[in-house]
Kinemage of the C-alpha trace (Angstrom):
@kinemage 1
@onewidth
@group {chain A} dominant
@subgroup {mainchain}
@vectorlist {calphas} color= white
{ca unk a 1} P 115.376 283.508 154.635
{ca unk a 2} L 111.863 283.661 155.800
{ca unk a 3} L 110.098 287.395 156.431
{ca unk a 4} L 108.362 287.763 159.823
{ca unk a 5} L 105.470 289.858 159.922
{ca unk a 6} L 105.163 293.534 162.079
{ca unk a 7} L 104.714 291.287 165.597
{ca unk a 8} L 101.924 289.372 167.700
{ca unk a 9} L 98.550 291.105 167.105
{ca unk a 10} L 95.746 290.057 169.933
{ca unk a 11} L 92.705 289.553 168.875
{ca unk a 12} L 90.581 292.397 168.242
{ca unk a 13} L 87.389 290.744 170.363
{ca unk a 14} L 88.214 291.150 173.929
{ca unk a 15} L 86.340 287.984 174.263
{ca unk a 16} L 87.964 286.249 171.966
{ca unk a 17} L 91.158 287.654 174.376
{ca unk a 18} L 89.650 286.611 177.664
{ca unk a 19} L 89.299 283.341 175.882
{ca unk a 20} L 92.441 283.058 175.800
{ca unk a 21} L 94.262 284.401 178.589
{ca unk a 22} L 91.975 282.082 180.911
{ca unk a 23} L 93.312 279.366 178.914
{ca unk a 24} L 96.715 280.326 179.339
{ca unk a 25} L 96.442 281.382 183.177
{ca unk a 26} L 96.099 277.152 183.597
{ca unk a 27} L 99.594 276.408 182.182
{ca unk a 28} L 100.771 278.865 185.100
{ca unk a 29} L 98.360 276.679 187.339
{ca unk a 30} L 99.906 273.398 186.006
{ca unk a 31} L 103.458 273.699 185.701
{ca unk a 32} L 103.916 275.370 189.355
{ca unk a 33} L 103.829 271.876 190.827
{ca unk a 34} L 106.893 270.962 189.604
{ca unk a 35} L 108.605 273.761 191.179
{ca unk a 36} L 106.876 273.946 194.546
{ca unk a 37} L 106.362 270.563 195.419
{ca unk a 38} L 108.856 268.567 193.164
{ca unk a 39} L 111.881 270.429 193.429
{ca unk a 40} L 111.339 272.613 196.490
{ca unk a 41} L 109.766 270.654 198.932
{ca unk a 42} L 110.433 266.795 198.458
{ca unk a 43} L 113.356 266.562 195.784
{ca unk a 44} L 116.209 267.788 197.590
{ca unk a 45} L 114.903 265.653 200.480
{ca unk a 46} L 114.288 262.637 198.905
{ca unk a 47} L 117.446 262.512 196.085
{ca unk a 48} L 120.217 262.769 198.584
{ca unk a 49} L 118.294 260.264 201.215
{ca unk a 50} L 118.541 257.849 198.221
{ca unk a 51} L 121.756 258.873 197.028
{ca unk a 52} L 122.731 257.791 201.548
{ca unk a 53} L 121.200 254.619 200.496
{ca unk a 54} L 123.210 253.570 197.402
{ca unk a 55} L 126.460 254.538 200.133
{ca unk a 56} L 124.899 252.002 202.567
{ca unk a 57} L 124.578 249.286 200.239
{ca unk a 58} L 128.050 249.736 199.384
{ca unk a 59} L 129.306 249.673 202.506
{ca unk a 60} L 127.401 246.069 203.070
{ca unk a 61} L 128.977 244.513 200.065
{ca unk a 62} L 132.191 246.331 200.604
{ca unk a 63} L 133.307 246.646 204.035
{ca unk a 64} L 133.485 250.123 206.101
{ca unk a 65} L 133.430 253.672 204.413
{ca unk a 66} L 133.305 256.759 205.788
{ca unk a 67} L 129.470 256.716 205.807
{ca unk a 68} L 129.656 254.766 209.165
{ca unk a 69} L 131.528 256.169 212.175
{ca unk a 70} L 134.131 253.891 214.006
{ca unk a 71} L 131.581 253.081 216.925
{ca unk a 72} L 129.519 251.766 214.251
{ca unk a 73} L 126.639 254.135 214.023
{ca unk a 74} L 125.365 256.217 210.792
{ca unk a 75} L 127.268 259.029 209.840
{ca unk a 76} L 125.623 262.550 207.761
{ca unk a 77} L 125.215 262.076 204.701
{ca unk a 78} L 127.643 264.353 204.032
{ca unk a 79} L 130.043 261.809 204.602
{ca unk a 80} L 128.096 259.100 202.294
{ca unk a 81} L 130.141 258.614 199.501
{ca unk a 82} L 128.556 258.053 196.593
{ca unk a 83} L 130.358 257.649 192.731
{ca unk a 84} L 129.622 258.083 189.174
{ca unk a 85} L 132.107 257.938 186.508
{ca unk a 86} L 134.882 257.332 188.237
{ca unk a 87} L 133.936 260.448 190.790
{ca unk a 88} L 133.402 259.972 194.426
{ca unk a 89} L 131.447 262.700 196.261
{ca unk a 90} L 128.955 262.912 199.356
{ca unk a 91} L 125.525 261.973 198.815
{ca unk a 92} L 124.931 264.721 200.580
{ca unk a 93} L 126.363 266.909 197.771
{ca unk a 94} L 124.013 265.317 195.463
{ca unk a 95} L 121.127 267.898 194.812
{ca unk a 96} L 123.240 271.082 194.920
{ca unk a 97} L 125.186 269.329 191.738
{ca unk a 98} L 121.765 268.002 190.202
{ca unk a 99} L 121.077 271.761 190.223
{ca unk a 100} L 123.919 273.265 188.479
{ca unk a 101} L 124.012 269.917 186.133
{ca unk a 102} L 120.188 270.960 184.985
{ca unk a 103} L 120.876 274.361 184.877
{ca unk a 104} L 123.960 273.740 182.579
{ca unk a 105} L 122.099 271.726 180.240
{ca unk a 106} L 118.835 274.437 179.737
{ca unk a 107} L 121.465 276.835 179.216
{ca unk a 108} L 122.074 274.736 176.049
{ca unk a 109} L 119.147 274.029 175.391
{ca unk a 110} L 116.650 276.927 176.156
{ca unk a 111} L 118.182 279.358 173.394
{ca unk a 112} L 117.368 276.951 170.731
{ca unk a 113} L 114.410 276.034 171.688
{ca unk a 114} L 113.139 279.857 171.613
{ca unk a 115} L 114.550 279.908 167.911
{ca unk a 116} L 112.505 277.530 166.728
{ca unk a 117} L 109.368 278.465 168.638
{ca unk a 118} L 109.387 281.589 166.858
{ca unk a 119} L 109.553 280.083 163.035
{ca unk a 120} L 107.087 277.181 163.748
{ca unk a 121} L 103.889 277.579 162.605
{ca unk a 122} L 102.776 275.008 165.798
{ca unk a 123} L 103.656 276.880 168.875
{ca unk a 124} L 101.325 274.547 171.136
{ca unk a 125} L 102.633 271.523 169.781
{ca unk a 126} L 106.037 272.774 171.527
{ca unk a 127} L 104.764 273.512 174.414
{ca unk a 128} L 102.307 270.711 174.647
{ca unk a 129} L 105.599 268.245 173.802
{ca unk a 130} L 107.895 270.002 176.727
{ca unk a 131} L 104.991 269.948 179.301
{ca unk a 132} L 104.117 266.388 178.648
{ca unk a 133} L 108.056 265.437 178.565
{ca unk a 134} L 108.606 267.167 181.927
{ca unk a 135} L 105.181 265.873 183.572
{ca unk a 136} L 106.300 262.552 182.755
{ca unk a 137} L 109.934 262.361 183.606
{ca unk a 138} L 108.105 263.415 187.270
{ca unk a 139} L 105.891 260.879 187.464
{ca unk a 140} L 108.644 258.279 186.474
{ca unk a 141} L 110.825 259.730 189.699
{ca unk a 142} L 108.292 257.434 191.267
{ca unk a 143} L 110.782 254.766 190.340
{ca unk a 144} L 114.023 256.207 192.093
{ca unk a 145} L 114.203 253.994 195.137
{ca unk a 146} L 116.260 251.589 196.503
{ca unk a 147} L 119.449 253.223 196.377
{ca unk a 148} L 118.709 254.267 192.604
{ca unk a 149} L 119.861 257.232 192.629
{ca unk a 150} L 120.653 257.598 189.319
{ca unk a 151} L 117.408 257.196 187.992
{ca unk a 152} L 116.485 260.095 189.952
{ca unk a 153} L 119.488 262.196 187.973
{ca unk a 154} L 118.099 261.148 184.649
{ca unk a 155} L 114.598 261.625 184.772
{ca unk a 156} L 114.731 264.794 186.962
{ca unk a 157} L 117.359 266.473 184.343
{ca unk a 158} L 114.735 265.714 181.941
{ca unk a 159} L 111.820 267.069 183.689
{ca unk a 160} L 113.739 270.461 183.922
{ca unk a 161} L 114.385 270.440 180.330
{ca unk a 162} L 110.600 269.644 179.974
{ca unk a 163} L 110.089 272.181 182.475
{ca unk a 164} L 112.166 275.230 180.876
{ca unk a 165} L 111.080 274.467 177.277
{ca unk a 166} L 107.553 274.869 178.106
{ca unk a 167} L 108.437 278.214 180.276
{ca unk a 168} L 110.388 279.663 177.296
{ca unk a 169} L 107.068 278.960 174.694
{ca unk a 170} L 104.567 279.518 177.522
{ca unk a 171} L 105.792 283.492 178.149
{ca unk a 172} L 106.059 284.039 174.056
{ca unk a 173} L 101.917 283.294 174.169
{ca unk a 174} L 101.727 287.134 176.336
{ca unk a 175} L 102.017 289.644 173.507
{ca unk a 176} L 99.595 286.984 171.447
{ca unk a 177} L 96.550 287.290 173.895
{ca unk a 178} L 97.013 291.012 175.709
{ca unk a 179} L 97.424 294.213 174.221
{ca unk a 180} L 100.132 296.778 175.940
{ca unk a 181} L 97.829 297.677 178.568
{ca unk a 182} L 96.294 293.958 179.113
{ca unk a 183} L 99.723 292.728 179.739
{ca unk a 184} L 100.988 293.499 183.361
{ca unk a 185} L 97.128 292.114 184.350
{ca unk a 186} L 97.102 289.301 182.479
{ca unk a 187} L 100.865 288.214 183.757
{ca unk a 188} L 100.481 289.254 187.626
{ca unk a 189} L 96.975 286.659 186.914
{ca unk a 190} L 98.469 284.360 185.497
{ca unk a 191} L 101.455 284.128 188.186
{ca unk a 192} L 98.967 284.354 190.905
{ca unk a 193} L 96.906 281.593 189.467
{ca unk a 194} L 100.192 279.095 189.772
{ca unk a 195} L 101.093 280.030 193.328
{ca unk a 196} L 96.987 279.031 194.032
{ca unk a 197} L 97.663 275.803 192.237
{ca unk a 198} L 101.167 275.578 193.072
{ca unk a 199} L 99.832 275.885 196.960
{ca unk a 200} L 96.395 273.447 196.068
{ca unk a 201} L 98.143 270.388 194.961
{ca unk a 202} L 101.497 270.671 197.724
{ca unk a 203} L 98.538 271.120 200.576
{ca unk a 204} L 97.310 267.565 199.356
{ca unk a 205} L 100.755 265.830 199.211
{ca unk a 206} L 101.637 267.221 202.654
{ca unk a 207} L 98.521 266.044 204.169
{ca unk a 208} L 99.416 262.584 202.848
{ca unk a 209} L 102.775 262.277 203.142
{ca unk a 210} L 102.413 263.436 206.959
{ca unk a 211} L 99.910 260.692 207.649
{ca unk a 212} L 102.158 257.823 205.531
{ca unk a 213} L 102.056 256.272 208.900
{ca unk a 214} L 98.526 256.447 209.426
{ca unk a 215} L 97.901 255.129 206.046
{ca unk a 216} L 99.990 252.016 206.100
{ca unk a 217} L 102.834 253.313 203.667
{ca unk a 218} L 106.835 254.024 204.145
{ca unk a 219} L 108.056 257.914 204.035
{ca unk a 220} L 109.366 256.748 200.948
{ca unk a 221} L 106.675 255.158 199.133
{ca unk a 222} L 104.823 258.461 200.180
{ca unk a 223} L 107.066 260.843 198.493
{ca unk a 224} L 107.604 258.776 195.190
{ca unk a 225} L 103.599 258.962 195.382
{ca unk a 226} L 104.009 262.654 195.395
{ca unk a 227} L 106.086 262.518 192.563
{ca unk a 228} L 103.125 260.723 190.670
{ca unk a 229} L 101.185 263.224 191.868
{ca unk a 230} L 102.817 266.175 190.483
{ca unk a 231} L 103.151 264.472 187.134
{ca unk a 232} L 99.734 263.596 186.433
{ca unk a 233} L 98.391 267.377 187.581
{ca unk a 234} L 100.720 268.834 185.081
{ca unk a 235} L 100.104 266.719 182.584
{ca unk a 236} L 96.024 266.677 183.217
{ca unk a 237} L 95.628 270.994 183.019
{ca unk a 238} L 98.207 271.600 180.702
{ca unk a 239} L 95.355 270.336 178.319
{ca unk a 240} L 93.123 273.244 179.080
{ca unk a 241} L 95.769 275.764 177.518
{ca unk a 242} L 96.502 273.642 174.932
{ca unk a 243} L 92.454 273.695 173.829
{ca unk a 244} L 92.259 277.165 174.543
{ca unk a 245} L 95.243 279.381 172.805
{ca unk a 246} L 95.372 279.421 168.975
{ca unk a 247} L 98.440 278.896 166.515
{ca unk a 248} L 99.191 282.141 164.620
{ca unk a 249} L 101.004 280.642 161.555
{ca unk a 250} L 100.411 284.346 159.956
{ca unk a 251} L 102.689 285.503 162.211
{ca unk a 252} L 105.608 283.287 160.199
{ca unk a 253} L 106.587 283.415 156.535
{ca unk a 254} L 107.975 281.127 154.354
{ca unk a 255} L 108.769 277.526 154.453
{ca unk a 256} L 109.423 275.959 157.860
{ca unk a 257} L 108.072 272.326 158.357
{ca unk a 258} L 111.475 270.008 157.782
{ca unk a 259} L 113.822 273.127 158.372
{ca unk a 260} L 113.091 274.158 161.795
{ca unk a 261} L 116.154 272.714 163.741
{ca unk a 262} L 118.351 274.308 161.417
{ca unk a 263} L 116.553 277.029 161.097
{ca unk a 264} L 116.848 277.546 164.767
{ca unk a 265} L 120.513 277.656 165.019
{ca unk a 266} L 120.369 280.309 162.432
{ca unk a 267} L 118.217 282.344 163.953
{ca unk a 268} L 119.658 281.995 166.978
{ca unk a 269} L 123.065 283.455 165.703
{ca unk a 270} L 121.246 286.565 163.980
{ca unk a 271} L 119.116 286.930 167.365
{ca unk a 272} L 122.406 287.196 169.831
{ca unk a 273} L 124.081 289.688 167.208
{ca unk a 274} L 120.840 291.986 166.715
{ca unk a 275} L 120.897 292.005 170.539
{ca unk a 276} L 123.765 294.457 170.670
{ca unk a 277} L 120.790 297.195 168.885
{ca unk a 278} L 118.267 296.828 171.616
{ca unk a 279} L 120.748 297.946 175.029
{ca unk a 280} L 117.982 299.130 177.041
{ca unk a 281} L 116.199 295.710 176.707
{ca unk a 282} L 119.545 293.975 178.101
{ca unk a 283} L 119.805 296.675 181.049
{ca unk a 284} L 116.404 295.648 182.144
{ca unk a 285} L 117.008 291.871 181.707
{ca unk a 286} L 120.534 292.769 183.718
{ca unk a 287} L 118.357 295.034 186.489
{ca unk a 288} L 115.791 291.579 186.754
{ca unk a 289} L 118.365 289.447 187.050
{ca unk a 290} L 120.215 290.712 190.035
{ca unk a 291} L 117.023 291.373 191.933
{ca unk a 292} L 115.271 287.996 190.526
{ca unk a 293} L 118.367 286.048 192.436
{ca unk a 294} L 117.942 287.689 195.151
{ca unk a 295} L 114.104 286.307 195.453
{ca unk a 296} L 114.994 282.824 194.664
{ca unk a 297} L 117.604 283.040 196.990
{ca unk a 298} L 115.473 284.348 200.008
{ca unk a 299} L 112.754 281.474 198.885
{ca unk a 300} L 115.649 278.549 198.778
{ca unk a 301} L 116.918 279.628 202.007
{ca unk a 302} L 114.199 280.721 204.292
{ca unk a 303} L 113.865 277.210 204.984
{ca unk a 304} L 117.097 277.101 206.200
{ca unk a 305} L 116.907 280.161 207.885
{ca unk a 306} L 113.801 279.065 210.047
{ca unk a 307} L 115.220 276.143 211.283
{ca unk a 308} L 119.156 276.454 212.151
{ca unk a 309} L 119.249 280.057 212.769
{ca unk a 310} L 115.220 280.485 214.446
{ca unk a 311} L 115.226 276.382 215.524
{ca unk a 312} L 111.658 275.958 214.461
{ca unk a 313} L 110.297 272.693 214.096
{ca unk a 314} L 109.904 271.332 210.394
{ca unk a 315} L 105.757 271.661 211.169
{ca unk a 316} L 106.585 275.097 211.432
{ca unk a 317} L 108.521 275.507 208.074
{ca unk a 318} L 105.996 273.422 206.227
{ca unk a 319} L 103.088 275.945 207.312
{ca unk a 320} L 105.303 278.349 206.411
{ca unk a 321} L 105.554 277.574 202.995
{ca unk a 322} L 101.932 277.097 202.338
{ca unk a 323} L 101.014 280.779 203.745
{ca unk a 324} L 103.631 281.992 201.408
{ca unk a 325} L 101.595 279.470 198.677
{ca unk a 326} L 97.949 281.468 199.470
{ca unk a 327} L 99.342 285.083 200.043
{ca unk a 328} L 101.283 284.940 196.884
{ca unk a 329} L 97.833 284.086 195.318
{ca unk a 330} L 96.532 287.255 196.636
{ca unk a 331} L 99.640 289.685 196.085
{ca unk a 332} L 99.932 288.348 192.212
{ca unk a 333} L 96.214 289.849 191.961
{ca unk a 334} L 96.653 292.834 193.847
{ca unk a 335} L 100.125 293.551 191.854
{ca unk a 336} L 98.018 293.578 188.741
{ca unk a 337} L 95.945 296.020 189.602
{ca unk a 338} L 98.653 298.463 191.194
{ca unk a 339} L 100.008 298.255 187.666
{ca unk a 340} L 97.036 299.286 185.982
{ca unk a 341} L 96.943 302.415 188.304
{ca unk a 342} L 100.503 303.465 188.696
{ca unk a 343} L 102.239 301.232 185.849
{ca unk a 344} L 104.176 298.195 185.946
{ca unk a 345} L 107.762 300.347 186.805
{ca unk a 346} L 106.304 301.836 189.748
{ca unk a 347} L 104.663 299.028 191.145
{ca unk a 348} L 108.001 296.985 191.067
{ca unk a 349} L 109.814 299.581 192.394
{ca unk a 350} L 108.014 299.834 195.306
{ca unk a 351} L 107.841 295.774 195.544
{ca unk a 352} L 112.040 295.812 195.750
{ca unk a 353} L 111.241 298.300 198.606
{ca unk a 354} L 109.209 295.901 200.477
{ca unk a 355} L 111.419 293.125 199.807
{ca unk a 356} L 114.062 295.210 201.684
{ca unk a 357} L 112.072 296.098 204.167
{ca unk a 358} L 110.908 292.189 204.758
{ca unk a 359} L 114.616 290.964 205.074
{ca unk a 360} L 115.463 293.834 207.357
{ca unk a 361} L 112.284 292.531 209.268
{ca unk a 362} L 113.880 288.820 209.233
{ca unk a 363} L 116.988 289.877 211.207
{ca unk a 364} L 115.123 290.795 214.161
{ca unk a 365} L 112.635 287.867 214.229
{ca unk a 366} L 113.680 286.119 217.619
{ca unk a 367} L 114.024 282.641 218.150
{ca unk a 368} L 111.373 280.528 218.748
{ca unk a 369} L 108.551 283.099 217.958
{ca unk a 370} L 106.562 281.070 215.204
{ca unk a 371} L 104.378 283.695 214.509
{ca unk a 372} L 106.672 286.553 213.413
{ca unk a 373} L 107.986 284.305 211.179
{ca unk a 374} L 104.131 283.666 209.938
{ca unk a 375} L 104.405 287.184 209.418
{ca unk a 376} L 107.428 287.137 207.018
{ca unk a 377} L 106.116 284.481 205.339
{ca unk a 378} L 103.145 287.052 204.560
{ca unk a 379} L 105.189 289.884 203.463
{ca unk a 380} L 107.195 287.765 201.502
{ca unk a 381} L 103.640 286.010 199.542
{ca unk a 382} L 102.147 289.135 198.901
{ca unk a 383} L 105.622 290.761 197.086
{ca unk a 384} L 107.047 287.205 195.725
{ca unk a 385} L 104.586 286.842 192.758
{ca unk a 386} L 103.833 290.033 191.474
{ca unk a 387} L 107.483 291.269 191.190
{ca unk a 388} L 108.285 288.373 189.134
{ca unk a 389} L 104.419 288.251 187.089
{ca unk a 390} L 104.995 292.033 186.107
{ca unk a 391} L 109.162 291.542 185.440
{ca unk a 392} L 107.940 289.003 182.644
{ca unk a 393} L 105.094 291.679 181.647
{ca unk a 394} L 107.017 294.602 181.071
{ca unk a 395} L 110.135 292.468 179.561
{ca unk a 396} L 107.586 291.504 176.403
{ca unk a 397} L 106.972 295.287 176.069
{ca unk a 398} L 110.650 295.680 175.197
{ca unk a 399} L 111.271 292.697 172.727
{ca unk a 400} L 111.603 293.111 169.086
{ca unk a 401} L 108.355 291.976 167.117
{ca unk a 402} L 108.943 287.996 165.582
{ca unk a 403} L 111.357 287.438 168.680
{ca unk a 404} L 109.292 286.861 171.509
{ca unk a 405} L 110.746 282.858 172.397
{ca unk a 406} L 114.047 283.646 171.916
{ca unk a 407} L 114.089 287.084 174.112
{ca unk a 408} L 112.502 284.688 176.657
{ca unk a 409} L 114.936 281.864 176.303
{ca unk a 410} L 117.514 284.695 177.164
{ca unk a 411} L 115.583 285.394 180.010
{ca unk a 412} L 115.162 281.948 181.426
{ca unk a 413} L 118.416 280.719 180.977
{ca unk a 414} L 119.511 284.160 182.370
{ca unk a 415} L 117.727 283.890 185.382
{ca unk a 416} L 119.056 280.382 185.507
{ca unk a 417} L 122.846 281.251 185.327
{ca unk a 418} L 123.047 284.053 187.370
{ca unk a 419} L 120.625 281.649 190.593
{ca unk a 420} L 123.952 281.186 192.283
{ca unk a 421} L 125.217 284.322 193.286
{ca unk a 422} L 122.507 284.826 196.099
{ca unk a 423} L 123.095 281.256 197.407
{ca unk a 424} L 126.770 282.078 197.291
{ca unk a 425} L 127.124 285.257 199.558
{ca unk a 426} L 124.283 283.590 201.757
{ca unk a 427} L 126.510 280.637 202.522
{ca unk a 428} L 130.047 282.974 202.347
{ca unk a 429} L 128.252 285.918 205.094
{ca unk a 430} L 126.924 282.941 207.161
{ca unk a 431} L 130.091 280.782 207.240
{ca unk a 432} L 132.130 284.250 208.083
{ca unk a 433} L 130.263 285.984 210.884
{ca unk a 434} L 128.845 282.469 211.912
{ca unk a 435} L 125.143 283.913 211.919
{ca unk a 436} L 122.650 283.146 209.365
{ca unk a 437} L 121.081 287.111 210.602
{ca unk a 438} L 123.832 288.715 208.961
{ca unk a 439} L 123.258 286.614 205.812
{ca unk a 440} L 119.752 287.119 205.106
{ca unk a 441} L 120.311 290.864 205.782
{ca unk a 442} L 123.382 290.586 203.369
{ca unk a 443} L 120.842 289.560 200.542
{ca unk a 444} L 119.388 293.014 200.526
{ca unk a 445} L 122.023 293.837 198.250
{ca unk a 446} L 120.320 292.378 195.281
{ca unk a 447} L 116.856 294.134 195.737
{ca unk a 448} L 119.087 297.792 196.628
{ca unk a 449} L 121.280 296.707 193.368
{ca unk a 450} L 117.615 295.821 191.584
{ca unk a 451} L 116.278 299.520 192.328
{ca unk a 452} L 118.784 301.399 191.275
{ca unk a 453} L 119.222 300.391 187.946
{ca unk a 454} L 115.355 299.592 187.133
{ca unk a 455} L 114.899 303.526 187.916
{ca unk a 456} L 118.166 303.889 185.730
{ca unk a 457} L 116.268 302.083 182.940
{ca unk a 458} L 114.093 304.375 180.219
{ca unk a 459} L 111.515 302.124 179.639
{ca unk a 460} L 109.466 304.281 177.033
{ca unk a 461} L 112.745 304.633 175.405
{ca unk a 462} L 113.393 300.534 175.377
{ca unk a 463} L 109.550 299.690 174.352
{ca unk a 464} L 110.178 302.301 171.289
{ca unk a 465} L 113.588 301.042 170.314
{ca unk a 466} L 111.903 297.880 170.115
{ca unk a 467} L 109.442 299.137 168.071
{ca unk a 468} L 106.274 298.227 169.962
{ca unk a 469} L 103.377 300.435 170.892
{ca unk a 470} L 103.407 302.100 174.193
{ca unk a 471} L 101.236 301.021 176.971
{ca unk a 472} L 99.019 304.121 178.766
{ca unk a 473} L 100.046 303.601 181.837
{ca unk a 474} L 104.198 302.598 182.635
């Protein structure tokens, strides 16, 4: 059994630091495409519009389905059946169980992949291998067209693995490049840097996919384009963090070329039984993930929200999305530097308030009135970054020294499995009272929930159980 060392020491030349976190600020800046603009904007529009297609075709070589009504006119596509191994469901259906299929597999394969991050000696060739799997299984989405709908499954189950590999190696790099007081900076930077890129890239594809028409091209052809897109921008600045961070094989013992799968598994095992020792690290990770669904929900269904509930236009929605791009850009920043003055606890504290106070806002916005929703779209940029950037920066505080990946696997594939509660009383509150207001305000049980126990949480007392060094300011 291999010895790890005391933990991740930076580098004792802040330059040498700065070096470094710039470097790694541009994987935030790369991967955010695939999230904004791949899965976000055009993926759950384009899979299940192809999924509609594949039901068409079928109906033309098979006689009438469902997917047509009786005077002969198209039906929703929620009444497209589509099949896969032997299972009929509506194309409509599609995304939601691309989703949870994804999410099922990173559960799988997340925890593993942290194990062996943290015994390899090449840390960057991990995360260079997940970001350049995922960036490429985009790009080839380009190729889900013509009713092939199942080439869209496959590559897009891979680009999430990509995707959540590269997270899970990405976040172990923080306690490498930031002392204890660097930290909550360097991660509310680095988050605002990917909403900046995240918005940079999506304002391009929406400028050409909205003049497709002008340009010569089908909707289609524009959106597979986009897919391209996305691919190659990962791909191209996930090289700068690759040149830029450094491998620490001092911070690994022993032999671990040849052995690192099973190594993995191993340490895997030993990591989810040593987790029982360090109980104030899981309250935290429980307190983040009850308030980190309720964010994801309010960003998956504000879309939703705008336009059956506040019948806004989808010009309105897409503007919407790309002032919550910019102003997250600017409250990622500003969240950094609220943390250096009244520490990272505080500052999300009083984020969780705002977040209540937002959604509270959105129940009153009136129909119509594209401008108050501008303004929730604000409140929600400047909050939506830097509770999440300084989440992942206090979390590293609290992790045991040598176990940095696999504390961050946990809290990936955490995040992922708990994603469907919001959704779920969203959908539940709406369907019940038959008003979409009651269900946004319903979600302000996750940030209340969120509140409680982070101020229930004794951080000092979780950052010393884990045995690392106390930041000045918390």
């Amino acid at each position: 059994m291999s010895t790890l060392a005391p933990g991740p020491v930076p580098p004792a030349d802040a330059r040498e630091r700065k070096r470094e976190q710039r470097g790694w600020y541009f994987y935030d800046w790369a991967n955010s495409t695939f999230f904004t603009s791949v899965i976000t904007v055009f993926g759950g529009l384009y899979v299940s519009s192809v999924g509609a297609d594949a039901a068409r075709a079928d109906v033309a070589r098979n006689g009438p389905s469902p997917c047509v009504a009786q005077d002969g006119t198209e039906s929703t596509l929620h009444n497209c059946d589509i099949s896969i191994v032997g299972l009929e469901f509506p194309a409509g259906s599609l995304w939601g169980y691309l989703l949870s299929l994804a999410t099922v597999i990173q559960v799988i394969v997340l925890p593993i992949t942290g194990a062996i991050a943290d015994r390899s000696q090449h840390r960057k060739a991990i995360l260079g291998g997940f970001a350049f799997l995922g960036s490429a299984a985009s790009a080839l989405l380009f190729f889900m067209a013509d009713g092939n709908w199942e080439i869209g499954v496959l590559f897009y189950v891979i680009a999430n693995i990509g995707y959540g590999g590269s997270i899970v190696v990405y976040y172990s790099f923080l306690p490498d490049i930031a002392t204890p007081d660097e930290r909550d900076m360097v991660s509310a930077r680095g988050w605002a840097f990917g909403y900046l890129g995240g918005g940079v890239i999506l304002a391009v594809q929406l400028a050409f996919y909205l003049s497709h028409d002008a340009l010569g091209i089908s909707e289609s052809l524009a959106v597979r384009l986009c897919f391209v897109s996305s691919g190659i921008w990962w791909a191209a600045f996930t090289l700068l963090p690759l040149r830029r961070l450094r491998e620490r094989p001092e911070a690994v013992a022993g032999p671990q070329d040849g052995f690192a799968l099973t190594a993995g598994f191993k340490e895997l095992a030993r990591t989810v039984r040593a987790a029982k020792a360090f109980p104030l690290t899981l309250a935290f990770l429980g307190a983040y993930l009850i308030y980190t669904d309720g964010i994801s929900t309010v960003v998956t269904v504000s879309a939703q929200y705008g336009k059956d509930e506040l019948k806004f236009a989808d010009e309105v929605l897409i503007a919407t999305i790309l002032v919550i791009q910019f102003v997250a850009y600017f409250g990622g920043v500003a969240h950094g530097y609220l943390a250096r003055r009244f520490g990272a606890r505080r500052t999300i504290l009083g984020s969780l308030t705002v977040w209540i106070v937002v959604l509270g806002a959105a129940y009153f916005v009136q129909a119509g009135q594209q401008f108050q929703f501008y303004g929730l779209a604000v409140g929600i940029g400047l909050v939506l970054g830097g509770t999440n950037a300084l989440s992942r920066s206090l979390y590293s505080q609290m992790i045991p020294a040598g176990k940095e990946a696999q504390y961050y696997s946990l809290y990936e594939i955490g995040e992922r499995g708990t994603s469907w509660l919001g959704p779920l009383l969203f959908g539940a509150v709406g369907h019940a009272t038959g008003s979409f207001r009651y269900a946004i305000i319903a979600l302000t049980v996750f940030f209340v929930l969120g509140f409680i126990l982070v101020s229930l949480v004794p951080i000092r007392r979780a950052i010393a159980a884990a045995g690392n060094q106390q930041p000045s300011v918390l």
